[in-house]
MDTraj code that builds the backbone (N, CA, C; nanometers):
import mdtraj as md
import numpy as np

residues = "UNK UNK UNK UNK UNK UNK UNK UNK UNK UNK UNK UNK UNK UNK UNK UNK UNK UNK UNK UNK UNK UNK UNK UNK UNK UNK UNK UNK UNK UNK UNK UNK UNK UNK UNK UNK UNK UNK UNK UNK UNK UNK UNK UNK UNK UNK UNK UNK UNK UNK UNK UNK UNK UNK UNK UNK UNK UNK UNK UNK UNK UNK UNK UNK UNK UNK UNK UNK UNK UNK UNK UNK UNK UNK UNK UNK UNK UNK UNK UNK UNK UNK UNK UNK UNK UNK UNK UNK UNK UNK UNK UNK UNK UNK UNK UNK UNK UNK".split()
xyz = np.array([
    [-0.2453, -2.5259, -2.8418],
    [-0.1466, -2.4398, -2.7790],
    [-0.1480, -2.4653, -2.6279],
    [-0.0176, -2.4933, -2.5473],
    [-0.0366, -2.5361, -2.4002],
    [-0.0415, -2.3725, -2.3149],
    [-0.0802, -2.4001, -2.2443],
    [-0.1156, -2.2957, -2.1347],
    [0.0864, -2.2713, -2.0907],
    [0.1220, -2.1136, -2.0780],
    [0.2076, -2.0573, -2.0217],
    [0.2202, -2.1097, -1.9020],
    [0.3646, -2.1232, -1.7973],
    [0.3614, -2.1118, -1.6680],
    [0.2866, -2.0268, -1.5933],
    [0.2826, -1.8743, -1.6542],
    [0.1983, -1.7808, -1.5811],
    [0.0521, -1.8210, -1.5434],
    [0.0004, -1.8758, -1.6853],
    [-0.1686, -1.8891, -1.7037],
    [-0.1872, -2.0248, -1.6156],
    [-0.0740, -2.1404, -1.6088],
    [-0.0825, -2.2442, -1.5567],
    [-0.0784, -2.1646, -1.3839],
    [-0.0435, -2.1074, -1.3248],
    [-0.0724, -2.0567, -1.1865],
    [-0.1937, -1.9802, -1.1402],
    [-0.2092, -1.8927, -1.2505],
    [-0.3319, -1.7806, -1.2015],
    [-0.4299, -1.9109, -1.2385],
    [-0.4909, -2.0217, -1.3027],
    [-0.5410, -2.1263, -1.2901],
    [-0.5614, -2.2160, -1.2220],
    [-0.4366, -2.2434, -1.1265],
    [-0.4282, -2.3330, -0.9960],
    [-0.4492, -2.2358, -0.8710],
    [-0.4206, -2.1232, -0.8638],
    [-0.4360, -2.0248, -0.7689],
    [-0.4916, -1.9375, -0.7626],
    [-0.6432, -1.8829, -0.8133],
    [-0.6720, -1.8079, -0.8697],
    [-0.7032, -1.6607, -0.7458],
    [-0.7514, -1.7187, -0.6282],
    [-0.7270, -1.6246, -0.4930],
    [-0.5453, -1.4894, -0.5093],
    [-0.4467, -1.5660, -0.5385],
    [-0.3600, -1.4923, -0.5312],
    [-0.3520, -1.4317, -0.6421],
    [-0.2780, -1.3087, -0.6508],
    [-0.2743, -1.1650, -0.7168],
    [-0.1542, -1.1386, -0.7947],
    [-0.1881, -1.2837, -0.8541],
    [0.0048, -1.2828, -0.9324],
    [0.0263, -1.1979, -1.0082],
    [-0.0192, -1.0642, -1.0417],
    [0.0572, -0.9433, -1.1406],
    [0.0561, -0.7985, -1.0246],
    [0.0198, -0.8299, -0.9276],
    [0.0996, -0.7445, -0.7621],
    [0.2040, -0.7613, -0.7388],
    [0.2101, -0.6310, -0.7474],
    [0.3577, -0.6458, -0.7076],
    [0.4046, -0.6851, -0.5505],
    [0.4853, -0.7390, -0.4829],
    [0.5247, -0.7894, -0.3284],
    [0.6584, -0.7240, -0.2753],
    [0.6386, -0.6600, -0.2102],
    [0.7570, -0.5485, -0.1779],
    [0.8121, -0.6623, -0.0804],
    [0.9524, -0.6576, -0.0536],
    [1.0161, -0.7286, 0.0104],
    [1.1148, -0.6304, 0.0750],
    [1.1744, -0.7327, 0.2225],
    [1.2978, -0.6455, 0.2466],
    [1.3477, -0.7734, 0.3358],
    [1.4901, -0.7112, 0.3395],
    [1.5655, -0.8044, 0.3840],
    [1.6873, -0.6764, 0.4735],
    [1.7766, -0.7519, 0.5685],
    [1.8679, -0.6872, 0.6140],
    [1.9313, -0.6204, 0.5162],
    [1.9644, -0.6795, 0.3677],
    [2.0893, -0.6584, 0.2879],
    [1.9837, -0.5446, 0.1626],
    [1.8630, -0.5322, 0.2267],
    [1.8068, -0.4364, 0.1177],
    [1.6262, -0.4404, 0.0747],
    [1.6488, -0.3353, -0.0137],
    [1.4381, -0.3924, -0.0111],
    [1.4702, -0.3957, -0.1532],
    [1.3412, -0.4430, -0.2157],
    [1.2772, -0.4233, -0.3736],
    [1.1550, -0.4765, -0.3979],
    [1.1005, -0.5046, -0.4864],
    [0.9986, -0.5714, -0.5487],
    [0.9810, -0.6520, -0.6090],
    [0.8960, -0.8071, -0.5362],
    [0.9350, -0.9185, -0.6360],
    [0.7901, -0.9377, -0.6877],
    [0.8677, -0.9915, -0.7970],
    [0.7162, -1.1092, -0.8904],
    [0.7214, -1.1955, -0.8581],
    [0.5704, -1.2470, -0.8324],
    [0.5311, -1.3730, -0.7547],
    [0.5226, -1.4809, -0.8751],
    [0.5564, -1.4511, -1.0092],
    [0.5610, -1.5534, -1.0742],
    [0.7004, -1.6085, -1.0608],
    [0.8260, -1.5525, -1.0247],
    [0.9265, -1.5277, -1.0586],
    [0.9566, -1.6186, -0.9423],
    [0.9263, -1.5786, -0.8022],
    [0.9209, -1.6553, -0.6599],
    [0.8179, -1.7407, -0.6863],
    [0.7622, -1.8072, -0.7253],
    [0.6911, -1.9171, -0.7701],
    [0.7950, -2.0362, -0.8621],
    [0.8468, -2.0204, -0.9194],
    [0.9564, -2.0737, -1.0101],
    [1.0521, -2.1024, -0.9451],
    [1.1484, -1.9664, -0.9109],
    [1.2675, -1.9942, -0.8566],
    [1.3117, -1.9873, -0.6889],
    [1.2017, -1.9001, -0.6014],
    [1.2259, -1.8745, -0.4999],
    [1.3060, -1.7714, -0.4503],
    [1.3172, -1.7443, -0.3510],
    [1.3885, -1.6010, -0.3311],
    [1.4801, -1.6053, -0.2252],
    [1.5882, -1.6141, -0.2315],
    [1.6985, -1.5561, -0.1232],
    [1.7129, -1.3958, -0.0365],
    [1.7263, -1.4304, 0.0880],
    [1.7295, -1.2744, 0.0858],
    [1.8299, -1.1833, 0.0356],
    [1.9448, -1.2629, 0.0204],
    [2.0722, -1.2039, -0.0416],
    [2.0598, -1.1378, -0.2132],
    [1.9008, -1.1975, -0.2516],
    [1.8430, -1.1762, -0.3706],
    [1.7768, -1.0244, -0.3761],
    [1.6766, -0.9833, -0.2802],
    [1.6370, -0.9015, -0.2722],
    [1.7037, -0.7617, -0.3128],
    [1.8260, -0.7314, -0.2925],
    [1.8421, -0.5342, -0.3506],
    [1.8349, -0.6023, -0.5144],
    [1.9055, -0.7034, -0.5733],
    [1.8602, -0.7172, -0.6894],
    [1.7009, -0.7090, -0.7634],
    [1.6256, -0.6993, -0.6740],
    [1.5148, -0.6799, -0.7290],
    [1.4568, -0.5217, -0.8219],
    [1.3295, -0.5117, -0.8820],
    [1.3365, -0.4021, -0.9262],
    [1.2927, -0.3211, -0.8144],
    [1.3431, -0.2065, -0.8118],
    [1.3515, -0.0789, -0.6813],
    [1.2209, -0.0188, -0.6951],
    [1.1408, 0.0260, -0.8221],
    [1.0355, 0.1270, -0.8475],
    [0.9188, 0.0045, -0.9058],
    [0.7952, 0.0964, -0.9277],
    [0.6804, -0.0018, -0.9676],
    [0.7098, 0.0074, -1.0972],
    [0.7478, 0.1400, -1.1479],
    [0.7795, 0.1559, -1.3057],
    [0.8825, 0.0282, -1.3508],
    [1.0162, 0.0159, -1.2931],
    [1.1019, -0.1103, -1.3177],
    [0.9772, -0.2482, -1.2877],
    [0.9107, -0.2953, -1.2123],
    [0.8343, -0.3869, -1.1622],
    [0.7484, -0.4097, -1.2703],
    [0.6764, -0.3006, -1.3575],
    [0.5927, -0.3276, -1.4348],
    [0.6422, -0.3890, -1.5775],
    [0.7667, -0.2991, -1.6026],
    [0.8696, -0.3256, -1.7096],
    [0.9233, -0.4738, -1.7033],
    [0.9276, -0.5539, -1.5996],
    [1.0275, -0.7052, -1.5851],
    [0.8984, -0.7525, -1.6346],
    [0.7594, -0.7746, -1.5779],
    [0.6086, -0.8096, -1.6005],
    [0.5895, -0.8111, -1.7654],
    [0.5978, -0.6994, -1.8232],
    [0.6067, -0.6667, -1.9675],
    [0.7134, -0.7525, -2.0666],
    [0.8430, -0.7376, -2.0095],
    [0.9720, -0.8363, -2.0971],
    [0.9696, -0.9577, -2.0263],
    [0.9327, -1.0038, -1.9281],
    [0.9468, -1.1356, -1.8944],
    [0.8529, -1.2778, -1.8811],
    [0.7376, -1.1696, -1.8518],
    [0.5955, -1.2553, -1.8738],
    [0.4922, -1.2870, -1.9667],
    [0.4082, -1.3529, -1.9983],
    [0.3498, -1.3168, -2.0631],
    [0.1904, -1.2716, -2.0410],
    [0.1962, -1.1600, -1.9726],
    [0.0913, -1.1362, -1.8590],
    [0.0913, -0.9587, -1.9595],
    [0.1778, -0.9632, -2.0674],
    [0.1737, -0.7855, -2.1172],
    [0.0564, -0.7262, -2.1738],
    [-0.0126, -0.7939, -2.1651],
    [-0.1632, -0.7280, -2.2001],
    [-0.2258, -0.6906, -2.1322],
    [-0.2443, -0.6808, -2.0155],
    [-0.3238, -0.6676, -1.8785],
    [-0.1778, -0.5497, -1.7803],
    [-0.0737, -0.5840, -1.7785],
    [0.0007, -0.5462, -1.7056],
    [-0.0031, -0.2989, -1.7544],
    [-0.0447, -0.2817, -1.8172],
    [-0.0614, -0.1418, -1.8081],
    [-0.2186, -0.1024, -1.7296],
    [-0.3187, -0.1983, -1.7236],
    [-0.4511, -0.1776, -1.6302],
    [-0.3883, -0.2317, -1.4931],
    [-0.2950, -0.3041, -1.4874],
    [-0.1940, -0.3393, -1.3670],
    [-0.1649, -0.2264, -1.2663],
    [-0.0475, -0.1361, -1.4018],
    [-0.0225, -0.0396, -1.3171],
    [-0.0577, 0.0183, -1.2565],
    [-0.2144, 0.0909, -1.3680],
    [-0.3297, 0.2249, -1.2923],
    [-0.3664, 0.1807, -1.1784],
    [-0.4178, 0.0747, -1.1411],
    [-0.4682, 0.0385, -1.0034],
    [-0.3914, -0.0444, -0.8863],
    [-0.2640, -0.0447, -0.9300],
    [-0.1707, -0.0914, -0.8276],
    [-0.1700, -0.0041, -0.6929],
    [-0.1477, 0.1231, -0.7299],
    [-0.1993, 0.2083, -0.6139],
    [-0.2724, 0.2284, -0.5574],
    [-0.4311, 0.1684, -0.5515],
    [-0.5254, 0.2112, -0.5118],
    [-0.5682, 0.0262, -0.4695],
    [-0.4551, -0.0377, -0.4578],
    [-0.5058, -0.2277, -0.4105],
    [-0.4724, -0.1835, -0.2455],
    [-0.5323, -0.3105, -0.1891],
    [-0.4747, -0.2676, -0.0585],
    [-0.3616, -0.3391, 0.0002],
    [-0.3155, -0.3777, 0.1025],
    [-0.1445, -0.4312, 0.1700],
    [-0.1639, -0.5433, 0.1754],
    [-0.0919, -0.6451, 0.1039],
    [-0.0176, -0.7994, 0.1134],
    [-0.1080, -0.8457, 0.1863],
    [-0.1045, -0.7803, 0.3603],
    [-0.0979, -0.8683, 0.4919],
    [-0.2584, -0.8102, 0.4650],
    [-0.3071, -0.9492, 0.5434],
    [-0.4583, -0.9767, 0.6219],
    [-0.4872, -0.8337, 0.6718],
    [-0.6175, -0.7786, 0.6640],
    [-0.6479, -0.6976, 0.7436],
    [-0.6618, -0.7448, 0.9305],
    [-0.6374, -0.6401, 0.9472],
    [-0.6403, -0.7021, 1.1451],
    [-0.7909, -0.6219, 1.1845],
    [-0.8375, -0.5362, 1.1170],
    [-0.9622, -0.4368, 1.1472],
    [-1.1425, -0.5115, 1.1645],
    [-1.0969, -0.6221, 1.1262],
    [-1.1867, -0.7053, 1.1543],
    [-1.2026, -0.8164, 1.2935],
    [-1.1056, -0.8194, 1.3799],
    [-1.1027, -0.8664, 1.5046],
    [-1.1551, -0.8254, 1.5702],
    [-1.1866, -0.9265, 1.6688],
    [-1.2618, -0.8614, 1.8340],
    [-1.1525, -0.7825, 1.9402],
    [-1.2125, -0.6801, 1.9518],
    [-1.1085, -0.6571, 2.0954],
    [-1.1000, -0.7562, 2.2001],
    [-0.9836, -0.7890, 2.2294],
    [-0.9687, -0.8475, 2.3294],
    [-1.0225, -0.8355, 2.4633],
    [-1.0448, -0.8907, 2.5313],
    [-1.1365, -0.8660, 2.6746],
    [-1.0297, -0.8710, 2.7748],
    [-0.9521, -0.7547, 2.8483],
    [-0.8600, -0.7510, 2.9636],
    [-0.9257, -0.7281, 3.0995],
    [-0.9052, -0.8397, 3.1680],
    [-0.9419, -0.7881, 3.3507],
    [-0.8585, -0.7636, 3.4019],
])
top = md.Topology()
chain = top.add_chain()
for i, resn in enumerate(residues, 1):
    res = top.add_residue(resn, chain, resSeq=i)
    for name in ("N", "CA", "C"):
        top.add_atom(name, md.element.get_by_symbol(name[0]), res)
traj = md.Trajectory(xyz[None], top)
């Protein structure tokens, strides 16, 4: 049996958090993309309000579109409690001003 596109990424990439959800926004709107989905096809910003709006829709595309549905309800419970996309900055030096 060959390995899924999904399983073929979380395999080559295993650092990234491909069943997180990635909030996006754009001038023309915000939503939530799957990084398997922007892995494949890429994302326009003109794409973005098409995205799903809620985590509930986000978890639901994950469920019918991937094959990641076994894991994706322990997804949900702790989606809230992951921390933000971006690098923490709390680990830098203060800068030194004269």
């Amino acid at each position: 049996m060959s390995e899924s596109f999904e399983e073929q990424l979380e395999r080559a990439y295993p650092w990234i958090e491909w069943r997180k959800p990635l909030h996006a926004a754009s001038p023309q709107g915000k939503g939530i993309g799957c990084r398997y989905c922007i892995a494949r096809h890429g994302l326009k910003a003109a794409e973005i309000p098409a995205l799903p709006q809620t985590i509930a829709e986000f978890h639901a595309h994950l469920r019918d579109s991937h094959t990641v549905a076994k894991t994706v309800a322990h997804v949900a419970q702790n989606s809230s409690k992951t921390a933000p996309d971006s690098p923490s900055t709390s680990n830098r030096k203060p800068s030194k001003s004269q």
